[in-house]
KOLTORMI-721472 format. One record per residue: x, y, z of N, C-alpha, C in turn; residue in three letters. Coordinates in steps of 0.1 Angstrom, whole numbers, plus 2048, in hexadecimal, padded with zeros to 3 digits. Layout:
REM KOLTORMI-721472
ATOM   n_X   n_Y   n_Z   ca_X   ca_Y   ca_Z   c_X   c_Y   c_Z   marmar
ATOM     X     Y     Z      X      Y      Z     X     Y     Z      ALA
...
//
This chain:
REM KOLTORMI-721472
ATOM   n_X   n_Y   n_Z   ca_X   ca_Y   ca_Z   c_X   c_Y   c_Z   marmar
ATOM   C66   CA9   B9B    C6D    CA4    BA6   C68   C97   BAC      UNK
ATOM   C70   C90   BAE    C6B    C7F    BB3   C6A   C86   BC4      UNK
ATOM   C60   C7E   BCA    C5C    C80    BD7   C68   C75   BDA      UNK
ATOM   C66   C78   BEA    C6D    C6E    BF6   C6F   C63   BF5      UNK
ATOM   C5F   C5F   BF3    C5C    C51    BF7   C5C   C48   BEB      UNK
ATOM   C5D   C54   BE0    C59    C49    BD2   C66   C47   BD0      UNK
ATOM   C70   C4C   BCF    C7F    C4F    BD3   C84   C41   BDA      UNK
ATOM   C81   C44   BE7    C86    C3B    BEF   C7F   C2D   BE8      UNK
ATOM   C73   C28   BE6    C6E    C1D    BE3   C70   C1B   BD2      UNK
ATOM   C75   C1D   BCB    C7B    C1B    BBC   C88   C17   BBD      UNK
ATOM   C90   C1E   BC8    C9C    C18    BC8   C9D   C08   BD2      UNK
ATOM   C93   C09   BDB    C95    BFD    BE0   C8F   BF1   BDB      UNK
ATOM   C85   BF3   BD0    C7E    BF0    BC2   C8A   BE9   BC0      UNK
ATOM   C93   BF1   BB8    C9E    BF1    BAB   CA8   BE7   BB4      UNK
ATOM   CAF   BEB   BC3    CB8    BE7    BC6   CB5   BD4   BC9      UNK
ATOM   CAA   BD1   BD4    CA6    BCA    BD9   C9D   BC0   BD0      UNK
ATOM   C9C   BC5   BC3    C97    BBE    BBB   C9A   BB5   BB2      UNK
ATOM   CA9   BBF   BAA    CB2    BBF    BA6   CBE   BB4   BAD      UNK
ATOM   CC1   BB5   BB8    CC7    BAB    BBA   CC3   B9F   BBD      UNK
ATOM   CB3   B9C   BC2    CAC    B95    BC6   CA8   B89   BB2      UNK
ATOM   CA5   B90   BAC    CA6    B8B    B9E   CB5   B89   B99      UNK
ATOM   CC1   B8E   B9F    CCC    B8C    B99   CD0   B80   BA2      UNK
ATOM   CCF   B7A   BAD    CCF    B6E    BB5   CC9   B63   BB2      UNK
ATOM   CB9   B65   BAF    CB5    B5B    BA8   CBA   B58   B96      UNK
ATOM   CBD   B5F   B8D    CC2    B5C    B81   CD0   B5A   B80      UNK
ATOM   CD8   B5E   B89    CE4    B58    B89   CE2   B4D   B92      UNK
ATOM   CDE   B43   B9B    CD9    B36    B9D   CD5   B2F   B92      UNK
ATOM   CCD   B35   B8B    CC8    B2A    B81   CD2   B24   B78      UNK
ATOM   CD5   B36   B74    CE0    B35    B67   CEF   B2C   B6C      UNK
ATOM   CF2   B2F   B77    D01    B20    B7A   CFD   B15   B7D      UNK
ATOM   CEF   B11   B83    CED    B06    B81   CE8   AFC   B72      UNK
ATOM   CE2   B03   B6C    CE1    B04    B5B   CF2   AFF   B55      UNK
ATOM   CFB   B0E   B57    D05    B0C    B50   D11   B06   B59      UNK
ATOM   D0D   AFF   B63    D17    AF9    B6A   D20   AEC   B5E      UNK
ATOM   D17   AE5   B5B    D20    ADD    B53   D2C   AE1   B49      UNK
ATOM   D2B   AEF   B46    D35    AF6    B3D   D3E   B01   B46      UNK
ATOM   D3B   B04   B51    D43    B0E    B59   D4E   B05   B5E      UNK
ATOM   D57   B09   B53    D65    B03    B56   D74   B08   B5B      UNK
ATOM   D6F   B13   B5F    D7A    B1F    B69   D78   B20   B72      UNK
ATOM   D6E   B1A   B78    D70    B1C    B87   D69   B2D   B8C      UNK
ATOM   D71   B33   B93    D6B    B3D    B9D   D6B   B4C   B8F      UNK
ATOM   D77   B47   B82    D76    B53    B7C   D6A   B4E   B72      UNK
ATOM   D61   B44   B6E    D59    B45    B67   D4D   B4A   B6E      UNK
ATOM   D4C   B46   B7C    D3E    B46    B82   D40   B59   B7F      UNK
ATOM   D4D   B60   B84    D50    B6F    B84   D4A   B73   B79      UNK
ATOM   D4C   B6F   B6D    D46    B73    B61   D36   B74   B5F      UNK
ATOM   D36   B65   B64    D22    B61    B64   D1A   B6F   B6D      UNK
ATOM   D21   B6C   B76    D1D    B7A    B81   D1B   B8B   B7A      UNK
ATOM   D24   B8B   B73    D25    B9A    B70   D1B   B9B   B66      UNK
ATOM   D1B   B8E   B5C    D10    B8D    B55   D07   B8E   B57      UNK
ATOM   CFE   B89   B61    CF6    B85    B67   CEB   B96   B6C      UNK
ATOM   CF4   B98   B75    CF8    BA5    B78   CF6   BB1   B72      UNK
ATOM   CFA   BB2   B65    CF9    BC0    B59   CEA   BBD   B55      UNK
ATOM   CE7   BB0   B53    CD8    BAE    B49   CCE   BB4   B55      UNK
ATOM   CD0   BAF   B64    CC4    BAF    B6F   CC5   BB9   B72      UNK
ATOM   CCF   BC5   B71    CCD    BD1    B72   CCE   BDE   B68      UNK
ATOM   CCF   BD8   B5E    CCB    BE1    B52   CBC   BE0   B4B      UNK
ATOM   CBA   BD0   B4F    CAB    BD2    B54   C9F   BDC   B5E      UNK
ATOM   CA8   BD9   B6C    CA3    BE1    B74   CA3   BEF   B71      UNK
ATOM   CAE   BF3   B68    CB2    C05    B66   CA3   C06   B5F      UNK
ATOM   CA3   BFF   B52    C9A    C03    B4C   C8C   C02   B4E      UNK
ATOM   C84   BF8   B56    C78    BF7    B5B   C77   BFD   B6A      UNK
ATOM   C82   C05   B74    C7D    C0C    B7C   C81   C1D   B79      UNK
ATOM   C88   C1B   B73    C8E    C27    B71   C8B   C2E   B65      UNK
ATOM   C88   C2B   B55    C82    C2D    B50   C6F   C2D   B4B      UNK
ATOM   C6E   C1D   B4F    C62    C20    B4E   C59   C24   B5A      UNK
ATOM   C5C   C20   B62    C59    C23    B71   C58   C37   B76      UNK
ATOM   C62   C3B   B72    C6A    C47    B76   C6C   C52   B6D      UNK
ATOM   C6A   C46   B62    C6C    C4F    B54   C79   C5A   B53      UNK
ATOM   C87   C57   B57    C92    C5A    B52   C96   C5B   B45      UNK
ATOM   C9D   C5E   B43    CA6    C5F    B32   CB3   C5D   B39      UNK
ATOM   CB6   C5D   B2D    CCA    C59    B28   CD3   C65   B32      UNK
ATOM   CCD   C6F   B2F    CD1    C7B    B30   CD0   C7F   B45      UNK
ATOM   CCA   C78   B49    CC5    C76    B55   CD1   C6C   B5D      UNK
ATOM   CD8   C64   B57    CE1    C5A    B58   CF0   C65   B52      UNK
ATOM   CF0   C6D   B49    CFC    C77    B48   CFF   C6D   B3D      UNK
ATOM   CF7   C67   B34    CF9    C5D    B28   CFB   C63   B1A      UNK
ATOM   CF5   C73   B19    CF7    C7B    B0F   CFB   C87   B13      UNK
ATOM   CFE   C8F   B0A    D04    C8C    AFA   D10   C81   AF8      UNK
ATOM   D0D   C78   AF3    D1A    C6E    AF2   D28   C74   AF4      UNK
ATOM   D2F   C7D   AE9    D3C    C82    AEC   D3F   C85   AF8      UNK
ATOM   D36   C8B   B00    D39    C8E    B14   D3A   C82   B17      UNK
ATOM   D32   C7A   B14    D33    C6F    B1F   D41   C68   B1C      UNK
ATOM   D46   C68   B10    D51    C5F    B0A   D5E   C66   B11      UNK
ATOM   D5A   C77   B11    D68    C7F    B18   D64   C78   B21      UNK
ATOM   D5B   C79   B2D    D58    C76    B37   D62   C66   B3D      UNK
ATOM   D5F   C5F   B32    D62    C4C    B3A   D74   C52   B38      UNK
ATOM   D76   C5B   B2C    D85    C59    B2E   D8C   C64   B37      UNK
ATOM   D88   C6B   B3B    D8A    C72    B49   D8E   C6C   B58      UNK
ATOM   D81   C64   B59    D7B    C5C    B63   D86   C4F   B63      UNK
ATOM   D87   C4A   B58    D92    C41    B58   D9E   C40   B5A      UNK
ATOM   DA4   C50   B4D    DB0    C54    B57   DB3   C59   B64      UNK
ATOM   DA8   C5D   B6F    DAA    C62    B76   DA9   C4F   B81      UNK
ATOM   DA1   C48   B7F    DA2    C3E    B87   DB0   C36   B85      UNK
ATOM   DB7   C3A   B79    DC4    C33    B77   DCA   C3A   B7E      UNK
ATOM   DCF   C45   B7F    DD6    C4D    B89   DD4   C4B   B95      UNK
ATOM   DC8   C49   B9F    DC8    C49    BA7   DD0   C3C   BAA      UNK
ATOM   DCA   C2F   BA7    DCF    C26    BA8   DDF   C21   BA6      UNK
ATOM   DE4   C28   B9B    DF2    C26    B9D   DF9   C2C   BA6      UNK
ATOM   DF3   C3D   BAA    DFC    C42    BB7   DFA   C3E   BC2      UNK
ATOM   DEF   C32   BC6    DEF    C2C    BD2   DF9   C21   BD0      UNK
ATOM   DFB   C18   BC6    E03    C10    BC7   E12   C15   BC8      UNK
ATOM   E11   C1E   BC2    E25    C25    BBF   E21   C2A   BCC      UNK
ATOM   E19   C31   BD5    E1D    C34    BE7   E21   C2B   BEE      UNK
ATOM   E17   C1A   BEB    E1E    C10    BF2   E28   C0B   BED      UNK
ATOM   E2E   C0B   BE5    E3E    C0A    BDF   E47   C13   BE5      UNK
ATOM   E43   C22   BE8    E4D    C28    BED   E4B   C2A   BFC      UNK
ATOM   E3F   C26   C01    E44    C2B    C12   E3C   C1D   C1A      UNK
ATOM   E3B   C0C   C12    E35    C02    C17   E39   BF6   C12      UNK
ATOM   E44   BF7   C0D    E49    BEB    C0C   E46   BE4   C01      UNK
ATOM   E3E   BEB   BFA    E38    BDF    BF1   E41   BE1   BE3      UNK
ATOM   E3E   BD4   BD7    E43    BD5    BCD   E43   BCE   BC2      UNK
ATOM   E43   BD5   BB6    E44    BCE    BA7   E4E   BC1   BA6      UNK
ATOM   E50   BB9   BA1    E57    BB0    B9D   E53   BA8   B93      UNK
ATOM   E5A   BA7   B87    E58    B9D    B7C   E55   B8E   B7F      UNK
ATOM   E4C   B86   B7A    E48    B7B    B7C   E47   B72   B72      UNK
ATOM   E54   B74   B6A    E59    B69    B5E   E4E   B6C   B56      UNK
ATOM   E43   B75   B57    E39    B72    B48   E44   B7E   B3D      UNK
ATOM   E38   B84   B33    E41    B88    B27   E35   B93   B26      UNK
ATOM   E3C   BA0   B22    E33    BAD    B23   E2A   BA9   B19      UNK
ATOM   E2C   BA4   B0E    E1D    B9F    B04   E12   B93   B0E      UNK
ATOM   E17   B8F   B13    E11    B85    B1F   E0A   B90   B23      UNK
ATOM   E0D   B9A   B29    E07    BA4    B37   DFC   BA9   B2C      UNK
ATOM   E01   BB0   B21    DF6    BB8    B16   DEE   BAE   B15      UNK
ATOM   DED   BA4   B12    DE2    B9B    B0F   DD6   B96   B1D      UNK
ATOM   DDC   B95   B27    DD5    B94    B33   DCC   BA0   B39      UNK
ATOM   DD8   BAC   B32    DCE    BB7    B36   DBF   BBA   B2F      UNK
ATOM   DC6   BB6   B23    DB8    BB9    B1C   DAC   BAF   B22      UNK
ATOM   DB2   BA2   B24    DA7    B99    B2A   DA0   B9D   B32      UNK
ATOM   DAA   BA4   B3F    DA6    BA8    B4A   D9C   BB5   B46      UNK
ATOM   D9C   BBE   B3F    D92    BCB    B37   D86   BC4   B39      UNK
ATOM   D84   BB9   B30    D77    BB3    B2D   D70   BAF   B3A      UNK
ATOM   D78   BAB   B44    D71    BA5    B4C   D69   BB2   B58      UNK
ATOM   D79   BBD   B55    D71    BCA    B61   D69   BCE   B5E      UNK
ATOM   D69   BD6   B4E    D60    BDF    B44   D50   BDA   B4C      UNK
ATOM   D4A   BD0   B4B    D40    BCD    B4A   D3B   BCE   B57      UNK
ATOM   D42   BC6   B5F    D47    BC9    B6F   D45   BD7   B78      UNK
ATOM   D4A   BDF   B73    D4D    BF0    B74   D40   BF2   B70      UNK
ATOM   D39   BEF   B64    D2F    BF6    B62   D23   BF1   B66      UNK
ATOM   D20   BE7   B6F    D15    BE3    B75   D10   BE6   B7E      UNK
ATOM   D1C   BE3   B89    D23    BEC    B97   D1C   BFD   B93      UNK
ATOM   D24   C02   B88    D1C    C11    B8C   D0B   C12   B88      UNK
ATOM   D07   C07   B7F    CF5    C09    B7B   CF1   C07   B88      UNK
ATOM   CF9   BFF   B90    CEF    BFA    B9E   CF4   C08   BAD      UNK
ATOM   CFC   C09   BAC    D01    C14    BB5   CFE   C23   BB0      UNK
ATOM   D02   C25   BA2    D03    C37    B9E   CF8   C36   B96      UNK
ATOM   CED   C2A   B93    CE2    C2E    B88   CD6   C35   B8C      UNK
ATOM   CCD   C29   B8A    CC0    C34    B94   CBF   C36   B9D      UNK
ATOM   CC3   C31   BA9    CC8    C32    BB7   CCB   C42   BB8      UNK
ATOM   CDC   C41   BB4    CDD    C50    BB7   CD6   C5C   BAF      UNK
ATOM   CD2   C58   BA4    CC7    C63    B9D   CBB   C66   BA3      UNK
ATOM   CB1   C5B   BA6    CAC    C5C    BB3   CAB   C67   BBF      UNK
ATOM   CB4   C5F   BC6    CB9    C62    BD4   CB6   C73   BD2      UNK
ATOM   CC6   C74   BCF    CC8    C7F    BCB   CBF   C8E   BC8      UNK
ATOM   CB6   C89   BC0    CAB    C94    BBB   CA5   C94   BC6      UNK
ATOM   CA1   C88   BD3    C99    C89    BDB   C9A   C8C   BE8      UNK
ATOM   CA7   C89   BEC    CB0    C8F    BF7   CBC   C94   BF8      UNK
ATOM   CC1   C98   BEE    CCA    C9F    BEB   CDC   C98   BE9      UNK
ATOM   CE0   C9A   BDF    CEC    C97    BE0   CF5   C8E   BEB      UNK
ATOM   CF8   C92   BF6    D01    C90    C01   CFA   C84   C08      UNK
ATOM   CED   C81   C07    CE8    C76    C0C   CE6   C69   BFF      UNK
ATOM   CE6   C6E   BF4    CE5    C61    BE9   CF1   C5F   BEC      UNK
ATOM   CFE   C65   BEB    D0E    C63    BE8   D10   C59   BF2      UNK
ATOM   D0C   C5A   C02    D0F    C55    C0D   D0A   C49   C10      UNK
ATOM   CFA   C4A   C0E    CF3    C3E    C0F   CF6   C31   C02      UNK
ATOM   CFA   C39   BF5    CFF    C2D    BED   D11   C27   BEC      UNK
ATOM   D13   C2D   BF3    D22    C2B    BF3   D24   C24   C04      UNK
ATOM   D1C   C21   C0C    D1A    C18    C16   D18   C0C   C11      UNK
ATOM   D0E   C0F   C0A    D05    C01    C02   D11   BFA   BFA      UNK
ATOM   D18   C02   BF5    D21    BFF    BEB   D2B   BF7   BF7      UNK
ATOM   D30   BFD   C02    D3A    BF7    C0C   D31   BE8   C0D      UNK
ATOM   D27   BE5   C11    D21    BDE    C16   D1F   BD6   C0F      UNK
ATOM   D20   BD6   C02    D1D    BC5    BF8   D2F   BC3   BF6      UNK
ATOM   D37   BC4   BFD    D44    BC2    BF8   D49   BBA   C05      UNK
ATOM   D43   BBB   C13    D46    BB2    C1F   D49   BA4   C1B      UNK
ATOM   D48   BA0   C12    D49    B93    C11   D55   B8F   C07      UNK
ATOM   D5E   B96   C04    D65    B9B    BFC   D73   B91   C05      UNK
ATOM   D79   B89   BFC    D84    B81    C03   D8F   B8C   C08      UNK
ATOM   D94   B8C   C16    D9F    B94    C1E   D9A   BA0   C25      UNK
ATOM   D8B   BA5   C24    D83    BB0    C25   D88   BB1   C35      UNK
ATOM   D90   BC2   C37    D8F    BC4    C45   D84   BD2   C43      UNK
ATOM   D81   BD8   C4E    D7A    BE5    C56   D82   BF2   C4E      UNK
ATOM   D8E   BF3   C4C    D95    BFD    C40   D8F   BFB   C34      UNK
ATOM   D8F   BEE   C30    D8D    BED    C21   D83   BEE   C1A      UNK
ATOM   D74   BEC   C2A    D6A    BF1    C26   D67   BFE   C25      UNK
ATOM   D70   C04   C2E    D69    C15    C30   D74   C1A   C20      UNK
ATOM   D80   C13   C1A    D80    C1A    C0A   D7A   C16   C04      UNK
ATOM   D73   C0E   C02    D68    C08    BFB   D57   C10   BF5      UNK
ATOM   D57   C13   C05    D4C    C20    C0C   D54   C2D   C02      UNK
ATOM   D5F   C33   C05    D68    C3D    BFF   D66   C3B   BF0      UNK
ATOM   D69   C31   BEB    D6A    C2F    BDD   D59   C33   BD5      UNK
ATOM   D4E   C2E   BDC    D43    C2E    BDE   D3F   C3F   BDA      UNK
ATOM   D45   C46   BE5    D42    C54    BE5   D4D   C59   BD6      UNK
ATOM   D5A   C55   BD6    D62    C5C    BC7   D59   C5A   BBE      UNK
ATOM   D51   C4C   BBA    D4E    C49    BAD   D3D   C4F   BAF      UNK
ATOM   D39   C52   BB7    D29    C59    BBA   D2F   C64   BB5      UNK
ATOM   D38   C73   BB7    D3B    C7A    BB7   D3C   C78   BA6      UNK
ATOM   D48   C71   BA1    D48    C74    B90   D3C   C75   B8C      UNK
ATOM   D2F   C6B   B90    D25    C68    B85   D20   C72   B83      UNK
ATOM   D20   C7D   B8F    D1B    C8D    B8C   D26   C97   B88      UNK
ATOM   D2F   C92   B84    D39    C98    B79   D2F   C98   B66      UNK
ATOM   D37   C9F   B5C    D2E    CA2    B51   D34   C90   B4A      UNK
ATOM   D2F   C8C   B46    D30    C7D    B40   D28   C74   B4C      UNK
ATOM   D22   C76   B56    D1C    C6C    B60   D21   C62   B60      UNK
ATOM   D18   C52   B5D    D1A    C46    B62   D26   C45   B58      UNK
ATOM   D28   C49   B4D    D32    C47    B43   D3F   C4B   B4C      UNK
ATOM   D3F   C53   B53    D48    C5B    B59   D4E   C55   B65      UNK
ATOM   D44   C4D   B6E    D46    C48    B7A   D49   C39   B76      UNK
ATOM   D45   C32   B69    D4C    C24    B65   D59   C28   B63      UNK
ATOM   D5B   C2F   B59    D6B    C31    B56   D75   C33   B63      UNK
ATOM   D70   C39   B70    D79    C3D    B7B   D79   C2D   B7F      UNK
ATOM   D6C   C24   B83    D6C    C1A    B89   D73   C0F   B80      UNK
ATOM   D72   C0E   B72    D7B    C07    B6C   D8D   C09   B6C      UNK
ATOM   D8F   C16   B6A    D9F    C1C    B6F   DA4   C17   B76      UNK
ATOM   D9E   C18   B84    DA4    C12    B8E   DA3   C07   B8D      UNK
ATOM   D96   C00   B8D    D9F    BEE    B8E   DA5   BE9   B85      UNK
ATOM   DA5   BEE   B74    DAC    BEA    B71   DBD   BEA   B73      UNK
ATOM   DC0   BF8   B76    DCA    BFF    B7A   DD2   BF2   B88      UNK
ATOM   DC7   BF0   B90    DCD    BE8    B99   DCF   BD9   B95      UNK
ATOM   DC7   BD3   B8A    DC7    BC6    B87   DD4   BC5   B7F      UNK
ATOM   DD6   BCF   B77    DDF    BCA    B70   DEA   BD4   B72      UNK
ATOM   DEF   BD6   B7C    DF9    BD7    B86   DF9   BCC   B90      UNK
ATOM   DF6   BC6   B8D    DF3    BB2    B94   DF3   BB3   BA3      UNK
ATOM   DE7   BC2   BA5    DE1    BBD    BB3   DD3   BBB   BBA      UNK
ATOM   DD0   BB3   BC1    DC2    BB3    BC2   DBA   BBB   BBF      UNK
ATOM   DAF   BBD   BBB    DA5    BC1    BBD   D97   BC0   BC6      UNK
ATOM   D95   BCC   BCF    D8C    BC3    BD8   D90   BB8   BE1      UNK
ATOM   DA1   BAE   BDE    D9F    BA4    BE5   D9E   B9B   BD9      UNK
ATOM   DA1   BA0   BD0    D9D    B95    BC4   DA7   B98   BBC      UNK
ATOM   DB4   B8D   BB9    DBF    B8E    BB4   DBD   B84   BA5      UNK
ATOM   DBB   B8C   B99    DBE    B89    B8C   DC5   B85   B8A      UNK
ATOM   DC8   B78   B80    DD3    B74    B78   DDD   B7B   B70      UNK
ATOM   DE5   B82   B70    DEF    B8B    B6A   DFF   B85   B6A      UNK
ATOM   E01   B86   B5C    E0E    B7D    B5B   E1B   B94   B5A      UNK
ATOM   E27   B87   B5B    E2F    B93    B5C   E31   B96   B68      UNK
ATOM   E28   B9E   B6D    E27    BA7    B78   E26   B9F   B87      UNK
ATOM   E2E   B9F   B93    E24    BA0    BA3   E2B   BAD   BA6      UNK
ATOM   E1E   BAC   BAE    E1B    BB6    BBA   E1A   BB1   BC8      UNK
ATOM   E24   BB5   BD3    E29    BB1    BDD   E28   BB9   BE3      UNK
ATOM   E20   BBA   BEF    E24    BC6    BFF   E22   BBA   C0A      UNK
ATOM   E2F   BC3   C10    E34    BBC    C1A   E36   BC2   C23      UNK
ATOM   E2F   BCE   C20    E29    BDA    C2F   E1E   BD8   C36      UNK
ATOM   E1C   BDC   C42    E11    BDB    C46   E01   BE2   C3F      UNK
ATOM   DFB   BD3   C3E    DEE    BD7    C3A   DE5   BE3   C3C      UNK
ATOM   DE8   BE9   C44    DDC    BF5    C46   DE4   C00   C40      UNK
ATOM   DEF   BFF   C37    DF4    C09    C31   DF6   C08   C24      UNK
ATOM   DFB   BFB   C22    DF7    BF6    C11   DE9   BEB   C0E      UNK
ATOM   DE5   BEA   C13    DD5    BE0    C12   DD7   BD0   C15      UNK
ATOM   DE5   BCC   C14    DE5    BBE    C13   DDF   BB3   C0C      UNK
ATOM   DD9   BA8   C0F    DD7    B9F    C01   DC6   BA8   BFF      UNK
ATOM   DC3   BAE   C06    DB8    BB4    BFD   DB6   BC1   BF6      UNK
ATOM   DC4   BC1   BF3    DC9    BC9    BE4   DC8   BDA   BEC      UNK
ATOM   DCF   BE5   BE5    DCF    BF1    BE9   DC5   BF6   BEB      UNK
ATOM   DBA   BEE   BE9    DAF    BF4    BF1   DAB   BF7   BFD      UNK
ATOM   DB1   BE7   C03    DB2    BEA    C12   DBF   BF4   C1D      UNK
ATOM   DC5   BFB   C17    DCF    BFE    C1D   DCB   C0D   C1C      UNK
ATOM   DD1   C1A   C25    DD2    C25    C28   DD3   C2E   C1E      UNK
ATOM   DE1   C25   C13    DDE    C31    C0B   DD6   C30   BFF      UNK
ATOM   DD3   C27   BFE    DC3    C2C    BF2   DB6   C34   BF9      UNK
ATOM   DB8   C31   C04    DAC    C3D    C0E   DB6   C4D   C0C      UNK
ATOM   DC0   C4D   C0A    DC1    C5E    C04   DBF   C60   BF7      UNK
ATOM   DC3   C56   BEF    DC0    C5B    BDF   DB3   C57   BDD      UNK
ATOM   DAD   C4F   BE2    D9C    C51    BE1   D98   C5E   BE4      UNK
ATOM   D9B   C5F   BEC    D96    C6F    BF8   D9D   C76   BEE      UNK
ATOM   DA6   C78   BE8    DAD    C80    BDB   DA5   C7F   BD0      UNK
ATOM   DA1   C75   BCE    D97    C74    BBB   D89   C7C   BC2      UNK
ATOM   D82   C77   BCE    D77    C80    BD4   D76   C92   BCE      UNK
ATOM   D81   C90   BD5    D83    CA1    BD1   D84   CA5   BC6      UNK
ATOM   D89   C9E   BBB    D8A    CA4    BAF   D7E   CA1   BAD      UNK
ATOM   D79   C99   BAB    D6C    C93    BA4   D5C   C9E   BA9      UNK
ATOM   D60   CA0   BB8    D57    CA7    BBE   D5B   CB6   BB4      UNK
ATOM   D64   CBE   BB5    D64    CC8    BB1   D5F   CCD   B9D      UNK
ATOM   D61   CBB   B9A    D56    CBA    B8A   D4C   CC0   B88      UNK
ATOM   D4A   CBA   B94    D3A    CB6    B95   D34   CC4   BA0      UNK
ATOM   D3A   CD2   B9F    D35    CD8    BA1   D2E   CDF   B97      UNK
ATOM   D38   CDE   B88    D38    CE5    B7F   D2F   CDF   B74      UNK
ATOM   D2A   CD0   B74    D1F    CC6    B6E   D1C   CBD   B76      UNK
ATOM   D0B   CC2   B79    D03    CB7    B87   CFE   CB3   B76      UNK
ATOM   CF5   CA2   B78    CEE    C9E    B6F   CDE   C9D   B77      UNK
ATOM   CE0   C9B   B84    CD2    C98    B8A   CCF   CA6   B91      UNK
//
């Protein structure tokens, strides 16, 4: 059993460290590779994520394994086939959520699909782009939120306070997030607690990437923000012309009302997983 304090000070080790080394090497690395970052805000996005998987799959491994001495299995990383059911569970179930928030603001907010002169092989091909860029995205986000943090926590004060205290944390690196109101942080916070809840589903981190990829993919390429962060997608817009605190407005279905019920909807399912396979 990990004590309190080693608990508490491994993760603020891992967290504080971790970002702290992910700020200095992403500085170096765009000033380095500035002369070739020729996309503007979506290359630096890339650099970042980059940046990001290495400094904290680093950190997994020197606080959490050698530090802590975890296994794979500790993370809900084995037996592979679980984990694989697991990402596609998690996936389908983050695609569902996300499209029944968007078809609720279609049917009771005004909002709406409309063709945008691209060509459905146009949309296929963007999507896949767009894959590449969440995939990696999705899964960083949970090493640093659902990894050793909540394995941690968890063993050390119990479930209901890792879920809570990392899914604040989670609200709280997203304030800076373009269109960010006080709703969009507390589903954010919500989203925080759904995707804490899968990782203690049987597939873990495998389990809680696939929900966190579902959804944004699900929302990107239904061509609506993410976070406040609107992807390039041909074919497709997505328009609400309801009031914001019910469809999210330009900071995508996140910020609006009703992804605060189908969050609070995936919770429950995911919670009631995870009565039946804890990994920590």
């Amino acid at each position: 059993m990990i004590g309190r304090l080693r608990a508490l000070g491994s993760s603020l080790v891992f967290l504080g460290g971790g970002f702290a080394l992910a700020l200095a090497a992403l500085r170096l690395t765009a000033s380095l590779l500035r002369p070739v970052l020729t996309g503007g805000a979506f290359s630096l996005a890339i650099l970042q994520t980059a940046v990001l998987l290495l400094v904290f799959g680093l950190m997994t491994w020197l606080v959490g394994v050698k530090g802590l001495g975890l296994t794979a299995a500790d993370f809900g990383l084995t037996p592979v086939p679980t984990g694989v059911r697991g990402f596609g569970r998690g996936f389908l179930l983050g695609c569902l959520l996300a499209v029944a928030a968007m078809s609720a603001a279609v049917a009771v907010g005004n909002a709406a699909w409309r063709e945008d002169g691209g060509t459905v092989p146009g949309w296929l091909g963007a999507v896949g782009v767009t894959t590449l860029l969440l995939l990696p995205a999705a899964l960083v986000e949970e090493l640093i939120f659902r990894g050793v943090p909540m394995v941690v926590l968890s063993r050390a004060f119990g479930r209901g306070f890792a879920l809570l205290a990392l899914a604040l944390l989670f609200g709280v690196v997203h304030l800076w997030n373009d269109g960010i109101t006080p709703l969009a942080v507390g589903n954010i916070v919500l989203a925080g607690v759904f995707l804490g809840l899968a990782f203690f589903t049987p597939g873990g981190l495998w389990t809680s990437t696939g929900a966190h990829l579902g959804w944004n993919l699900t929302l990107a390429g239904l061509a609506a923000p993410v976070s406040g962060l609107l992807l390039p997608i041909p074919w497709l817009d997505y328009s609400t012309r309801g009031p914001a605190w019910l469809t999210g407005g330009r900071f995508g279905p996140e910020g609006g009302v009703l992804a605060s019920l189908f969050l609070a909807a995936g919770a429950v399912v995911a919670g009631r997983r995870s009565i039946r396979g804890s990994i920590a």
